[in-house]
TIMI-2910 file (N, C-alpha, C, CB; in pm, 1 decimal, decimal comma, always signed):
<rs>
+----------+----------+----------+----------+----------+----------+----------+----------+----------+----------+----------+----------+------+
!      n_x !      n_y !      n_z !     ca_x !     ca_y !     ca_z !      c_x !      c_y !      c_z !     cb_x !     cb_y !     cb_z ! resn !
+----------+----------+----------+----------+----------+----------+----------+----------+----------+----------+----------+----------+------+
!   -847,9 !   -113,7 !   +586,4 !   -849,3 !   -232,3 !   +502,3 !   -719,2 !   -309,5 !   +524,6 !   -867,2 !   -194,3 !   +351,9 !  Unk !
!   -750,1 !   -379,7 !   +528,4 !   -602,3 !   -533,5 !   +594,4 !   -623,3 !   -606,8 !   +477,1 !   -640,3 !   -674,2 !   +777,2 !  Unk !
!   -456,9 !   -571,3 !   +397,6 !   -463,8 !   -684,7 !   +280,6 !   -278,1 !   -796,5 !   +353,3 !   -443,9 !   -564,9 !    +47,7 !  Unk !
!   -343,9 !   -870,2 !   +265,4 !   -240,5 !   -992,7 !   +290,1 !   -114,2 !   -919,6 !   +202,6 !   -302,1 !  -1172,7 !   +217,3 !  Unk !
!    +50,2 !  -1004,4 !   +226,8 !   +105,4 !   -939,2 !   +128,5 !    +89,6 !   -986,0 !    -31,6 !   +232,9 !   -937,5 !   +168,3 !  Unk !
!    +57,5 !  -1089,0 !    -61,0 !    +45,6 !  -1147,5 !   -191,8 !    -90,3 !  -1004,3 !   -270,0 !    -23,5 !  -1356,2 !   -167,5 !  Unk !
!   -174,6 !  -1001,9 !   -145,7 !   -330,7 !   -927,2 !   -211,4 !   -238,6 !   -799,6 !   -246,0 !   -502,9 !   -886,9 !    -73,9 !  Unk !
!   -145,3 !   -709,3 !   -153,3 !    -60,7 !   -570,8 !   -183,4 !    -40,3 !   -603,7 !   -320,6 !    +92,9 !   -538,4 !    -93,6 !  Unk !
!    +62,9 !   -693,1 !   -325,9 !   +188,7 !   -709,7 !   -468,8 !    +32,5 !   -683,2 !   -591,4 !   +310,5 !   -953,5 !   -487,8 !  Unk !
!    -11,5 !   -804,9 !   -597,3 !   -142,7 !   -760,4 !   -716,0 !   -184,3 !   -642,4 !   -721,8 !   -274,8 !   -823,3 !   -700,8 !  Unk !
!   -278,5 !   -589,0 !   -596,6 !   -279,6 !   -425,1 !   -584,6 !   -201,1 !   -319,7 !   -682,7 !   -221,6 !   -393,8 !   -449,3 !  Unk !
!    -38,6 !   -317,4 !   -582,8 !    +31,7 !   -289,8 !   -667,2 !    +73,3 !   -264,2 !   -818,5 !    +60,8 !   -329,6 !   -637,3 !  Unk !
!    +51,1 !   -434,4 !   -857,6 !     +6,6 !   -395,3 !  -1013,5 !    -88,8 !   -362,1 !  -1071,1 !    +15,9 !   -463,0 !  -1084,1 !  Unk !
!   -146,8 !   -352,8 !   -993,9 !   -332,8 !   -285,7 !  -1084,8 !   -291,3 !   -152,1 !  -1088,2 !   -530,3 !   -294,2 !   -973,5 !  Unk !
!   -285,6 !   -110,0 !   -974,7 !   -201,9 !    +92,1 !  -1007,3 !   -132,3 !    +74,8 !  -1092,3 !    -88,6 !   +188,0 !   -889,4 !  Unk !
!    -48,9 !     +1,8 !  -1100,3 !    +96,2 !    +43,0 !  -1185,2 !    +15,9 !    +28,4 !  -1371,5 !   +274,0 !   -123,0 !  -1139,6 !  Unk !
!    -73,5 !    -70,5 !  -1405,1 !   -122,3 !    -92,8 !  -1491,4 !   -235,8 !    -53,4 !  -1552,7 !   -116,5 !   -166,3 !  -1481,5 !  Unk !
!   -323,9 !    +34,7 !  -1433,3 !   -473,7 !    +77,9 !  -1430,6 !   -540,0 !    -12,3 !  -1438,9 !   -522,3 !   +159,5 !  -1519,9 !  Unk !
!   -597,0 !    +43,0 !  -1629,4 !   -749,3 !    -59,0 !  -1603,0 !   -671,5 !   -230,4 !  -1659,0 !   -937,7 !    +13,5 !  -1756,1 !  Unk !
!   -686,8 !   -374,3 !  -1641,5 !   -621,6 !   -477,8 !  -1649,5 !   -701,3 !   -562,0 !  -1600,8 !   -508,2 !   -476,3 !  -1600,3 !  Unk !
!   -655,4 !   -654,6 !  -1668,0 !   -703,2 !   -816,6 !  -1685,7 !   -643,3 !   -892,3 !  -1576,7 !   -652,0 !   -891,9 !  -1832,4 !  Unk !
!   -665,1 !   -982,9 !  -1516,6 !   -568,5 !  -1097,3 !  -1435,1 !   -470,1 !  -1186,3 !  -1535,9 !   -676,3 !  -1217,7 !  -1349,7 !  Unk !
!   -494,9 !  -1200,0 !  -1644,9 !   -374,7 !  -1237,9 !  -1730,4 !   -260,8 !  -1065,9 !  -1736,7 !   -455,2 !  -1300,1 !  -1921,2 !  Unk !
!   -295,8 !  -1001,4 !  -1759,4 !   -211,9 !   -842,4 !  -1769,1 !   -130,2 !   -822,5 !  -1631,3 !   -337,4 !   -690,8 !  -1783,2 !  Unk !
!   -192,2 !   -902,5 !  -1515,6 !   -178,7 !   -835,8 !  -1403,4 !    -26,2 !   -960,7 !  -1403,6 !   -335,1 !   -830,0 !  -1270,6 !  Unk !
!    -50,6 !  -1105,6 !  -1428,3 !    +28,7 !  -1176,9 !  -1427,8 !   +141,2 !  -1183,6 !  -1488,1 !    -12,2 !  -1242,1 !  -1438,5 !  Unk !
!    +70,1 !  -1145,8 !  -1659,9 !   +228,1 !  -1118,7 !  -1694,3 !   +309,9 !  -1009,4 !  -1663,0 !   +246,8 !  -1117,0 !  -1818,6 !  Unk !
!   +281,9 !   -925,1 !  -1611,6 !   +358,3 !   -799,9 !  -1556,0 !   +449,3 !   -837,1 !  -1434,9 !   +252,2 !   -684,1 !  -1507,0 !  Unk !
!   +428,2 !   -941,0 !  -1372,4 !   +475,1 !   -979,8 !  -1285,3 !   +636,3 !  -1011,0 !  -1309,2 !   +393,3 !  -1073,5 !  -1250,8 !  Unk !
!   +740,8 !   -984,6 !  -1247,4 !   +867,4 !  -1078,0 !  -1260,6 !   +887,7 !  -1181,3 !  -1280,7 !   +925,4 !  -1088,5 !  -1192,0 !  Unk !
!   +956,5 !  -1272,7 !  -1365,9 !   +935,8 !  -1418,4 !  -1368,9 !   +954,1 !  -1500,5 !  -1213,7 !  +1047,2 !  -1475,1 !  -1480,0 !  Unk !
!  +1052,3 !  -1469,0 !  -1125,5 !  +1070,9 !  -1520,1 !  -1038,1 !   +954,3 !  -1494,4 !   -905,0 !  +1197,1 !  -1489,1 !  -1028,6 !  Unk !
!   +828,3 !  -1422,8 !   -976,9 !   +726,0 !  -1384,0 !   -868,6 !   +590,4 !  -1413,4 !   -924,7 !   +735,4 !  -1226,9 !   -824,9 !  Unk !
!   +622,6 !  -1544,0 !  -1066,0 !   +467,9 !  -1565,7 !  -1125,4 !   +442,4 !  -1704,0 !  -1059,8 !   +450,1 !  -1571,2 !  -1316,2 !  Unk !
!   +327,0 !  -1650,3 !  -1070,4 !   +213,7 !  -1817,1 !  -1012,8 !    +98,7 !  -1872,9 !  -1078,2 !   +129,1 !  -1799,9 !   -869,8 !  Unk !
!    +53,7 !  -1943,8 !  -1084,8 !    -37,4 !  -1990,3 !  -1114,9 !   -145,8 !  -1873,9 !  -1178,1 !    -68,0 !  -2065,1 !  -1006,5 !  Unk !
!   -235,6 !  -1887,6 !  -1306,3 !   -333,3 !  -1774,3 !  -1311,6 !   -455,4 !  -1789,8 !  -1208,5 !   -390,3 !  -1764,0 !  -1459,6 !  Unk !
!   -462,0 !  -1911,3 !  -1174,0 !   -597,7 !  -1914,9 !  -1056,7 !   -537,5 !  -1851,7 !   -955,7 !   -662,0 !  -2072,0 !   -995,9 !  Unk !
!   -411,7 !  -1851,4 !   -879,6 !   -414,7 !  -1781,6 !   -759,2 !   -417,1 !  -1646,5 !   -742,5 !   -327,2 !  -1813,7 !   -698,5 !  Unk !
!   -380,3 !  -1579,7 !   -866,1 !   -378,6 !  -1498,4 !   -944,1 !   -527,6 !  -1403,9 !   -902,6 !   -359,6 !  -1570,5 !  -1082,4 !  Unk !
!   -626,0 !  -1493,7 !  -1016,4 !   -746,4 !  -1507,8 !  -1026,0 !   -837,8 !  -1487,9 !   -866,6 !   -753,3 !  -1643,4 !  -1096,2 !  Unk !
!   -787,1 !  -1556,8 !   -774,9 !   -831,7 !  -1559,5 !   -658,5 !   -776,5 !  -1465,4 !   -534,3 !   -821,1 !  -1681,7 !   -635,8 !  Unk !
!   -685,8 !  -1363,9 !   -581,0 !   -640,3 !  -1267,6 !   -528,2 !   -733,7 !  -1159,7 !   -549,6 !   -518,8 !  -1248,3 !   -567,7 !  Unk !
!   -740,8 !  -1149,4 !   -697,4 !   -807,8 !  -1016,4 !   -732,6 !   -953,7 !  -1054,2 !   -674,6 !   -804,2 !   -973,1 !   -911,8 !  Unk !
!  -1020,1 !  -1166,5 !   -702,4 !  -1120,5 !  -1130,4 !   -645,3 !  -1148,3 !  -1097,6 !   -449,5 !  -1192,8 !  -1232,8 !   -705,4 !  Unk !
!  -1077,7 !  -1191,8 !   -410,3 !  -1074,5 !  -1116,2 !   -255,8 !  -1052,5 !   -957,5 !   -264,0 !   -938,1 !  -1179,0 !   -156,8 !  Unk !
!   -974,0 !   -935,0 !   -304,3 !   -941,8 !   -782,9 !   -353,9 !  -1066,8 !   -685,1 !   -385,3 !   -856,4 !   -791,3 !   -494,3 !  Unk !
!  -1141,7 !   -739,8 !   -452,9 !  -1243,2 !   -693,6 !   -523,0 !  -1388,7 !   -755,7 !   -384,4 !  -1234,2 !   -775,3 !   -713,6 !  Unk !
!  -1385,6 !   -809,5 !   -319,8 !  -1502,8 !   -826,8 !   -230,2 !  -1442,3 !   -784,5 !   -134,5 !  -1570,2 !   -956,4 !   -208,1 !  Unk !
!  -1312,4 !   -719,5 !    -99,8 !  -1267,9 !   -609,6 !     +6,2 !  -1232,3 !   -447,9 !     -7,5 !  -1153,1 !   -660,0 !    +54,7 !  Unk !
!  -1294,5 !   -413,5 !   -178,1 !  -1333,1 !   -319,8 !   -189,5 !  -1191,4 !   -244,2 !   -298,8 !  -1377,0 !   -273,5 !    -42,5 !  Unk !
!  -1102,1 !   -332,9 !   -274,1 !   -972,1 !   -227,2 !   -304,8 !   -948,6 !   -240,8 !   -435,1 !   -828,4 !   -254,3 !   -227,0 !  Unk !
!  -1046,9 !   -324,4 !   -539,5 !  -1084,7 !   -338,5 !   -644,7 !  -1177,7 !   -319,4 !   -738,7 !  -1075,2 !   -393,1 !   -641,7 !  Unk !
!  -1239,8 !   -294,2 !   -872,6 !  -1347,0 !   -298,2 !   -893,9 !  -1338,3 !   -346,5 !  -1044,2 !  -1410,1 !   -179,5 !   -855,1 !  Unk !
!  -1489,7 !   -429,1 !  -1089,7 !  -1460,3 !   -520,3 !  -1194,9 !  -1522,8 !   -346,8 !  -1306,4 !  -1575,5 !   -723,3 !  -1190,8 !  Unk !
!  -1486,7 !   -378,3 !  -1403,5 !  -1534,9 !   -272,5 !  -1484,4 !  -1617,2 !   -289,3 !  -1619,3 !  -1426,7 !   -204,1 !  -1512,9 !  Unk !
!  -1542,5 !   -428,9 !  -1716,8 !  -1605,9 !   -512,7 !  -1815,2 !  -1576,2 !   -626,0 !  -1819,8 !  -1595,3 !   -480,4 !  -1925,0 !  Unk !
!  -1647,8 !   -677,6 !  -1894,2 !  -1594,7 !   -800,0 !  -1907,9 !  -1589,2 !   -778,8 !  -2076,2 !  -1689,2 !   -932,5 !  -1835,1 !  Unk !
!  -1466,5 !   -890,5 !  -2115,4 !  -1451,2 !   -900,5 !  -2269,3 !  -1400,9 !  -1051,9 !  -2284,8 !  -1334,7 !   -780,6 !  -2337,7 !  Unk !
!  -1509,6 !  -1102,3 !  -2366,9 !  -1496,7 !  -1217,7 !  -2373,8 !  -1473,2 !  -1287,1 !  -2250,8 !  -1416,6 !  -1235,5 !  -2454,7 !  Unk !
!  -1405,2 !  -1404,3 !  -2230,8 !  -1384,6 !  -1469,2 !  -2110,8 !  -1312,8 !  -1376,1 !  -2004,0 !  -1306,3 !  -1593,8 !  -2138,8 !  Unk !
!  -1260,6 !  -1241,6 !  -2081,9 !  -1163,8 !  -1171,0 !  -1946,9 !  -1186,4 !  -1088,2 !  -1870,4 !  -1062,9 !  -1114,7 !  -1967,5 !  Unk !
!  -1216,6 !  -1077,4 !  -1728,6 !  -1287,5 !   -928,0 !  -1667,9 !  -1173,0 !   -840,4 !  -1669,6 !  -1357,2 !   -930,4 !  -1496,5 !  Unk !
!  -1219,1 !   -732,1 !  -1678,5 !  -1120,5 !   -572,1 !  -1682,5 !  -1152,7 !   -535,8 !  -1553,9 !  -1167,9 !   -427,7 !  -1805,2 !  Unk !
!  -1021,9 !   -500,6 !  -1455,9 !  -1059,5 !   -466,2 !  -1359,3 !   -991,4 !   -317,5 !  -1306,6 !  -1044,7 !   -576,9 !  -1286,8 !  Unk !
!   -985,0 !   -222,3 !  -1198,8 !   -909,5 !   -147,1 !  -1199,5 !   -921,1 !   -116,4 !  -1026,9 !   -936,1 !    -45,2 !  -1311,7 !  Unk !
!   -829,6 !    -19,8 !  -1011,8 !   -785,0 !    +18,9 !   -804,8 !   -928,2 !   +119,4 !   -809,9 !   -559,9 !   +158,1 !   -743,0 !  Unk !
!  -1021,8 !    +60,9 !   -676,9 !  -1113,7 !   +129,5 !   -588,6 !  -1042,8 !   +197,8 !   -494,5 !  -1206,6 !    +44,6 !   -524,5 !  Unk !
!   -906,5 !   +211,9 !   -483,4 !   -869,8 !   +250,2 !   -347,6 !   -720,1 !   +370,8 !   -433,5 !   -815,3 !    +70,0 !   -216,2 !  Unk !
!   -660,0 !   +443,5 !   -412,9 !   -558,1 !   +505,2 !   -455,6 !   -471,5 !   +462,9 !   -315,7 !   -586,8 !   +667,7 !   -499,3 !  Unk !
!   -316,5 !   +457,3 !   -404,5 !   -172,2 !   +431,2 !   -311,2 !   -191,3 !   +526,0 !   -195,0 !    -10,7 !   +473,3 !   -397,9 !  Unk !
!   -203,9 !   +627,2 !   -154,8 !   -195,3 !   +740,6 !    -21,1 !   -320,9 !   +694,9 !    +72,3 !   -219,8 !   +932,3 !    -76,4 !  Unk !
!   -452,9 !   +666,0 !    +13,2 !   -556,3 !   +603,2 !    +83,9 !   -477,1 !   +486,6 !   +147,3 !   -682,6 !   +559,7 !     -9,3 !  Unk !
!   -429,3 !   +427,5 !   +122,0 !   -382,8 !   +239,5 !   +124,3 !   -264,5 !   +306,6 !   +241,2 !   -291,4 !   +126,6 !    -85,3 !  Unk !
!   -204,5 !   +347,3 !   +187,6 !    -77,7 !   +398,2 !   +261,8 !    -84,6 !   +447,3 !   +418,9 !    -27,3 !   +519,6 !   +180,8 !  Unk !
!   -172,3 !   +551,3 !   +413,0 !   -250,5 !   +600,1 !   +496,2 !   -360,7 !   +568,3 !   +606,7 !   -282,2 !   +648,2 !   +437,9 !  Unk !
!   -409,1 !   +472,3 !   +577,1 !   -458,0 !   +337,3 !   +661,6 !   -335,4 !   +250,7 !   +726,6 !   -543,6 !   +228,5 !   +553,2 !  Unk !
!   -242,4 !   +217,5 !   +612,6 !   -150,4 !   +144,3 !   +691,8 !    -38,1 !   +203,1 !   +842,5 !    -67,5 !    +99,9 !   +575,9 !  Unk !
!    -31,1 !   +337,4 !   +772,4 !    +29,8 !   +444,1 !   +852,3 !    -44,2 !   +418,3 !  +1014,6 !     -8,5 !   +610,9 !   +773,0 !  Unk !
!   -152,6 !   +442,2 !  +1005,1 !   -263,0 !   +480,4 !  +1113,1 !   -247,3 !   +377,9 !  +1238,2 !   -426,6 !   +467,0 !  +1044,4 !  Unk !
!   -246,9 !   +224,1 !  +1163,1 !   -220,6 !    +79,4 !  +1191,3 !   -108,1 !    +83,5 !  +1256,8 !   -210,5 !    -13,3 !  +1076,3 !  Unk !
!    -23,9 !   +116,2 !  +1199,3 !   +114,1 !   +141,7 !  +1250,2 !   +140,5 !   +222,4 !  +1362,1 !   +185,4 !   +194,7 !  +1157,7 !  Unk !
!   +101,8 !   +345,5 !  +1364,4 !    +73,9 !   +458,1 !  +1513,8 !    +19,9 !   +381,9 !  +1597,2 !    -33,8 !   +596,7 !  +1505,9 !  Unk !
!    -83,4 !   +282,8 !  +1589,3 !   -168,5 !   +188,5 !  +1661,4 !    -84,5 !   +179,7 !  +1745,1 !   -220,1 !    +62,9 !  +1606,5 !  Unk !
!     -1,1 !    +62,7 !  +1722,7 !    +86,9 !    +10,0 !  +1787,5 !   +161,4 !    +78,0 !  +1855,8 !   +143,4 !    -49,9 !  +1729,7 !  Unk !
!   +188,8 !   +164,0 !  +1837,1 !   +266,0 !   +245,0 !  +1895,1 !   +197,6 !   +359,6 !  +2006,3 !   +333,1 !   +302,0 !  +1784,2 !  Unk !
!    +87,2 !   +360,2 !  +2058,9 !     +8,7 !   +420,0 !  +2138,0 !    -39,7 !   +540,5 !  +2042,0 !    +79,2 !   +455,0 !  +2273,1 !  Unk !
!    -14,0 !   +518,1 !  +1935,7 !    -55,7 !   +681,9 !  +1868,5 !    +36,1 !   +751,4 !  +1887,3 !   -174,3 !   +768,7 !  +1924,7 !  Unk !
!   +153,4 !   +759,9 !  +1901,5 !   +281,5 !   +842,4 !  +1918,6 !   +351,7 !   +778,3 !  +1805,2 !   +364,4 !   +832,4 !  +2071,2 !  Unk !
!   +348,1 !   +910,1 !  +1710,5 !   +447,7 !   +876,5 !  +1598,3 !   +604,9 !   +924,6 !  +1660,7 !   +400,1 !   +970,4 !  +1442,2 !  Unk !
!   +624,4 !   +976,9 !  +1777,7 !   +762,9 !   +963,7 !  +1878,1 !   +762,2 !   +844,1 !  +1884,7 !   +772,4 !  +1026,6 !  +2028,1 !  Unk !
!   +731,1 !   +784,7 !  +1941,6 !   +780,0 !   +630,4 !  +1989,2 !   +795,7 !   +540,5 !  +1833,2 !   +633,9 !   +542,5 !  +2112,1 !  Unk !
!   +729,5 !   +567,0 !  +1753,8 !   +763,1 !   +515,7 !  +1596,8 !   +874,3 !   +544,5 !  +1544,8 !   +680,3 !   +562,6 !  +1496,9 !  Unk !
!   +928,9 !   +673,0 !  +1569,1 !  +1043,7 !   +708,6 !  +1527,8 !  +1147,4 !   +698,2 !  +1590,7 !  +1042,3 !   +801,4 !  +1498,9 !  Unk !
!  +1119,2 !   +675,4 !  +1740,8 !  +1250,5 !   +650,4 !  +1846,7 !  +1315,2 !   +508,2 !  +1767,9 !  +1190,9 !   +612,9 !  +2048,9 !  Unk !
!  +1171,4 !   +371,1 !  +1783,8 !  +1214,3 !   +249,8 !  +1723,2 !  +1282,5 !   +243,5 !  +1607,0 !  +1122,0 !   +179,3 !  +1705,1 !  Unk !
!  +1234,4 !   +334,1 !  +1535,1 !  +1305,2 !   +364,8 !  +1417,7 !  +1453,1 !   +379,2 !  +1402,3 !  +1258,4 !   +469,2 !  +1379,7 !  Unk !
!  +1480,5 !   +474,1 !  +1515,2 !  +1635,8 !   +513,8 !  +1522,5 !  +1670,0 !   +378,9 !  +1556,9 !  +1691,9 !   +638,9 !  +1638,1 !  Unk !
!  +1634,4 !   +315,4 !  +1696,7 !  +1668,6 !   +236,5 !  +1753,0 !  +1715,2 !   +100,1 !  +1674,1 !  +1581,9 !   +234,4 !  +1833,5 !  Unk !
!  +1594,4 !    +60,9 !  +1611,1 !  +1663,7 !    -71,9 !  +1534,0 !  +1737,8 !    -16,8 !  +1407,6 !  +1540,4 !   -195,0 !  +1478,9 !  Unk !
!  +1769,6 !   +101,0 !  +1404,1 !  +1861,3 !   +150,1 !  +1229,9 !  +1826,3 !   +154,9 !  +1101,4 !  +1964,3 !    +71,2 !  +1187,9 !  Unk !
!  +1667,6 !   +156,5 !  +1104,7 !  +1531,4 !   +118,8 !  +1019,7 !  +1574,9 !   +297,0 !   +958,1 !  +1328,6 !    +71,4 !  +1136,6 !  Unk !
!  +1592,7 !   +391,6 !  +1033,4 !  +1641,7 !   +580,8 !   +999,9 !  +1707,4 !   +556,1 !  +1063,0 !  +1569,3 !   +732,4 !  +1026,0 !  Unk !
!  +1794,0 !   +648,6 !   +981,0 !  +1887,2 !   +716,1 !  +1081,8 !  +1902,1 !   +851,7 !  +1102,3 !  +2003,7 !   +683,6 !  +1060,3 !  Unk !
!  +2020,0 !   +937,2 !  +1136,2 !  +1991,7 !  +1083,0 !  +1194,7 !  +2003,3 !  +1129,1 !  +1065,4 !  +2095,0 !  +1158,2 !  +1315,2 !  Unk !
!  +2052,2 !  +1080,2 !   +999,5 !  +2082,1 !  +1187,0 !   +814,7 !  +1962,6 !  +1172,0 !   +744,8 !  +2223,2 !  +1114,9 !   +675,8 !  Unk !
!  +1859,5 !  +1073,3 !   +789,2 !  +1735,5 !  +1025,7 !   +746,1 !  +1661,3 !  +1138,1 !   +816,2 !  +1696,3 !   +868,5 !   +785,6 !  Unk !
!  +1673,1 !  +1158,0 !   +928,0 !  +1576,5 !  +1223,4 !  +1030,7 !  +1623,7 !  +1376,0 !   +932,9 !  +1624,6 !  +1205,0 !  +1245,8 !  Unk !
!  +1683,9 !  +1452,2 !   +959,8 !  +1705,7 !  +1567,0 !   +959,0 !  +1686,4 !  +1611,0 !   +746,7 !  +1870,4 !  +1581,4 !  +1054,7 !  Unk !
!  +1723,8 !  +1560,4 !   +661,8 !  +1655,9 !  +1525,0 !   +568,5 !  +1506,6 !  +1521,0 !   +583,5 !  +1703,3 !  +1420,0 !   +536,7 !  Unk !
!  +1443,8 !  +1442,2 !   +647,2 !  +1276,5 !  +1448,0 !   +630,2 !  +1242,0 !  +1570,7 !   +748,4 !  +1184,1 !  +1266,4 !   +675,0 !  Unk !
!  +1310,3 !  +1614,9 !   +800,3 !  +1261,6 !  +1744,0 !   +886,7 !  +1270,1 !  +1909,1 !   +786,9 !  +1387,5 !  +1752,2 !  +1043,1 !  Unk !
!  +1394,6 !  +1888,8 !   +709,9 !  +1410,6 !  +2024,1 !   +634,1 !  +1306,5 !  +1971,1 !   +500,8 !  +1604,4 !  +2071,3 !   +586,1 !  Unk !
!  +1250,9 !  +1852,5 !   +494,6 !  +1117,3 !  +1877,3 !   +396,0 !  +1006,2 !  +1877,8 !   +441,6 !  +1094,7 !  +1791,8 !   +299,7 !  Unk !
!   +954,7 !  +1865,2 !   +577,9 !   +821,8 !  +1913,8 !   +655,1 !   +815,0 !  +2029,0 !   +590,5 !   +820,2 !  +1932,1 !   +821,0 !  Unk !
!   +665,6 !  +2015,1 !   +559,8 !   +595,4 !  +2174,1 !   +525,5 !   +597,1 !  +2230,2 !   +653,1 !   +425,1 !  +2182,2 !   +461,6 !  Unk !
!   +643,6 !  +2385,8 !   +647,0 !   +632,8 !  +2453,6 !   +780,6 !   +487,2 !  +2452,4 !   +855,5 !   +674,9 !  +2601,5 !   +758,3 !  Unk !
!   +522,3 !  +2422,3 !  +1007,4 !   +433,3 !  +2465,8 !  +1079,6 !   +384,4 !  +2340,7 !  +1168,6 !   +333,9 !  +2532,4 !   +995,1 !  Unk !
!   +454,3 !  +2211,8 !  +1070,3 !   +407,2 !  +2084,2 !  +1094,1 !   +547,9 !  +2042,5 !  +1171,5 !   +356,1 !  +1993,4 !   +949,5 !  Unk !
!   +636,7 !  +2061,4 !  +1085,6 !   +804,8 !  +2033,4 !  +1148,6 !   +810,1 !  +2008,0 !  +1293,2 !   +911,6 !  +2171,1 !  +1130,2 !  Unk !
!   +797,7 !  +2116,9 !  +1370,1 !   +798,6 !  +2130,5 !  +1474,7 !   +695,1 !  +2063,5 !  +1608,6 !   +803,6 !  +2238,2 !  +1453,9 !  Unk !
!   +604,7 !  +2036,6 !  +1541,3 !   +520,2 !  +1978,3 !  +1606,2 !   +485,6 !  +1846,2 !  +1622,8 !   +446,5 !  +2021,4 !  +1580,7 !  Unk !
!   +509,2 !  +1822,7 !  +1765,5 !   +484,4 !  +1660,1 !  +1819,7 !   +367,8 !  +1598,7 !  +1843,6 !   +536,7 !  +1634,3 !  +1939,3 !  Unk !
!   +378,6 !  +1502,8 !  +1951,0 !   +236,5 !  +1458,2 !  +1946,2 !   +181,6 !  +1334,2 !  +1839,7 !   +161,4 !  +1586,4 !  +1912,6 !  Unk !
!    +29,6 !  +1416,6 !  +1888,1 !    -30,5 !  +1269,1 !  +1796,3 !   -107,6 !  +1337,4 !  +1678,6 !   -160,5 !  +1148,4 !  +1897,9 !  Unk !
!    -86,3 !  +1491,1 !  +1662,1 !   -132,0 !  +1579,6 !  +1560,1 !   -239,9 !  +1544,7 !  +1533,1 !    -64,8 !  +1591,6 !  +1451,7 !  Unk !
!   -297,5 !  +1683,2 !  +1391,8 !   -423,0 !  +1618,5 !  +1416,0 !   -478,6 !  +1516,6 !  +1314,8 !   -516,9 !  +1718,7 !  +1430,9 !  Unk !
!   -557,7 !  +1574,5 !  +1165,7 !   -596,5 !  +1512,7 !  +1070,6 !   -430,9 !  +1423,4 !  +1019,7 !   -676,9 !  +1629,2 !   +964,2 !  Unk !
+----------+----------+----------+----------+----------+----------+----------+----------+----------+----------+----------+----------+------+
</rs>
């Protein structure tokens, strides 16, 4: 699923808020990151005809809506997207990584002594 970044940020607040309104979703927002309630309005529903949404009631004029999709699903797609590019070598993801200073080695060795054993060690394009 390919969301825009404006469609994420909403996303975002629907997890953070559960079940919610597009007024709920707006005012939750930072002041320096509110917009309009129609664009608002017209986020969630793309959202919602790309699945990563779902309407639940309506009350009065307001639909209740909540996440079809959980953060690690979302995450996890994006991850995948990302290996894409990279031939499927999460090596070459992490070389760039070092390379542009995105990690660094205190980063690297930190996320190596928290690999669950068995995985640590192993390169490649692994499996599941």
């Amino acid at each position: 699923m390919r969301l825009w970044k404006a469609e994420t940020r909403v996303l975002e607040q629907v997890w953070k808020l559960g079940k919610c309104s597009v007024r709920e979703i707006l005012d939750s927002l930072p002041e320096d990151e509110r917009v309009a309630y129609t664009t608002i309005q017209t986020l969630v529903h793309r959202l919602e005809q790309k699945g990563a949404v779902r309407k639940l009631k309506k009350i009065g004029n307001a639909q209740v809506f909540e996440a079809a999709i959980d953060q690690s699903q979302y995450r996890g797609g994006l991850v995948r997207d990302l290996l894409e590019l990279f031939g499927g070598s999460p090596r070459l993801l992490v070389s760039n990584l070092l390379e542009t200073g995105s990690l660094t080695l205190k980063d690297l060795k930190a996320l190596q002594g928290a690999a669950p054993r068995g995985r640590s060690s192993r390169g490649g394009s692994g499996g599941k």
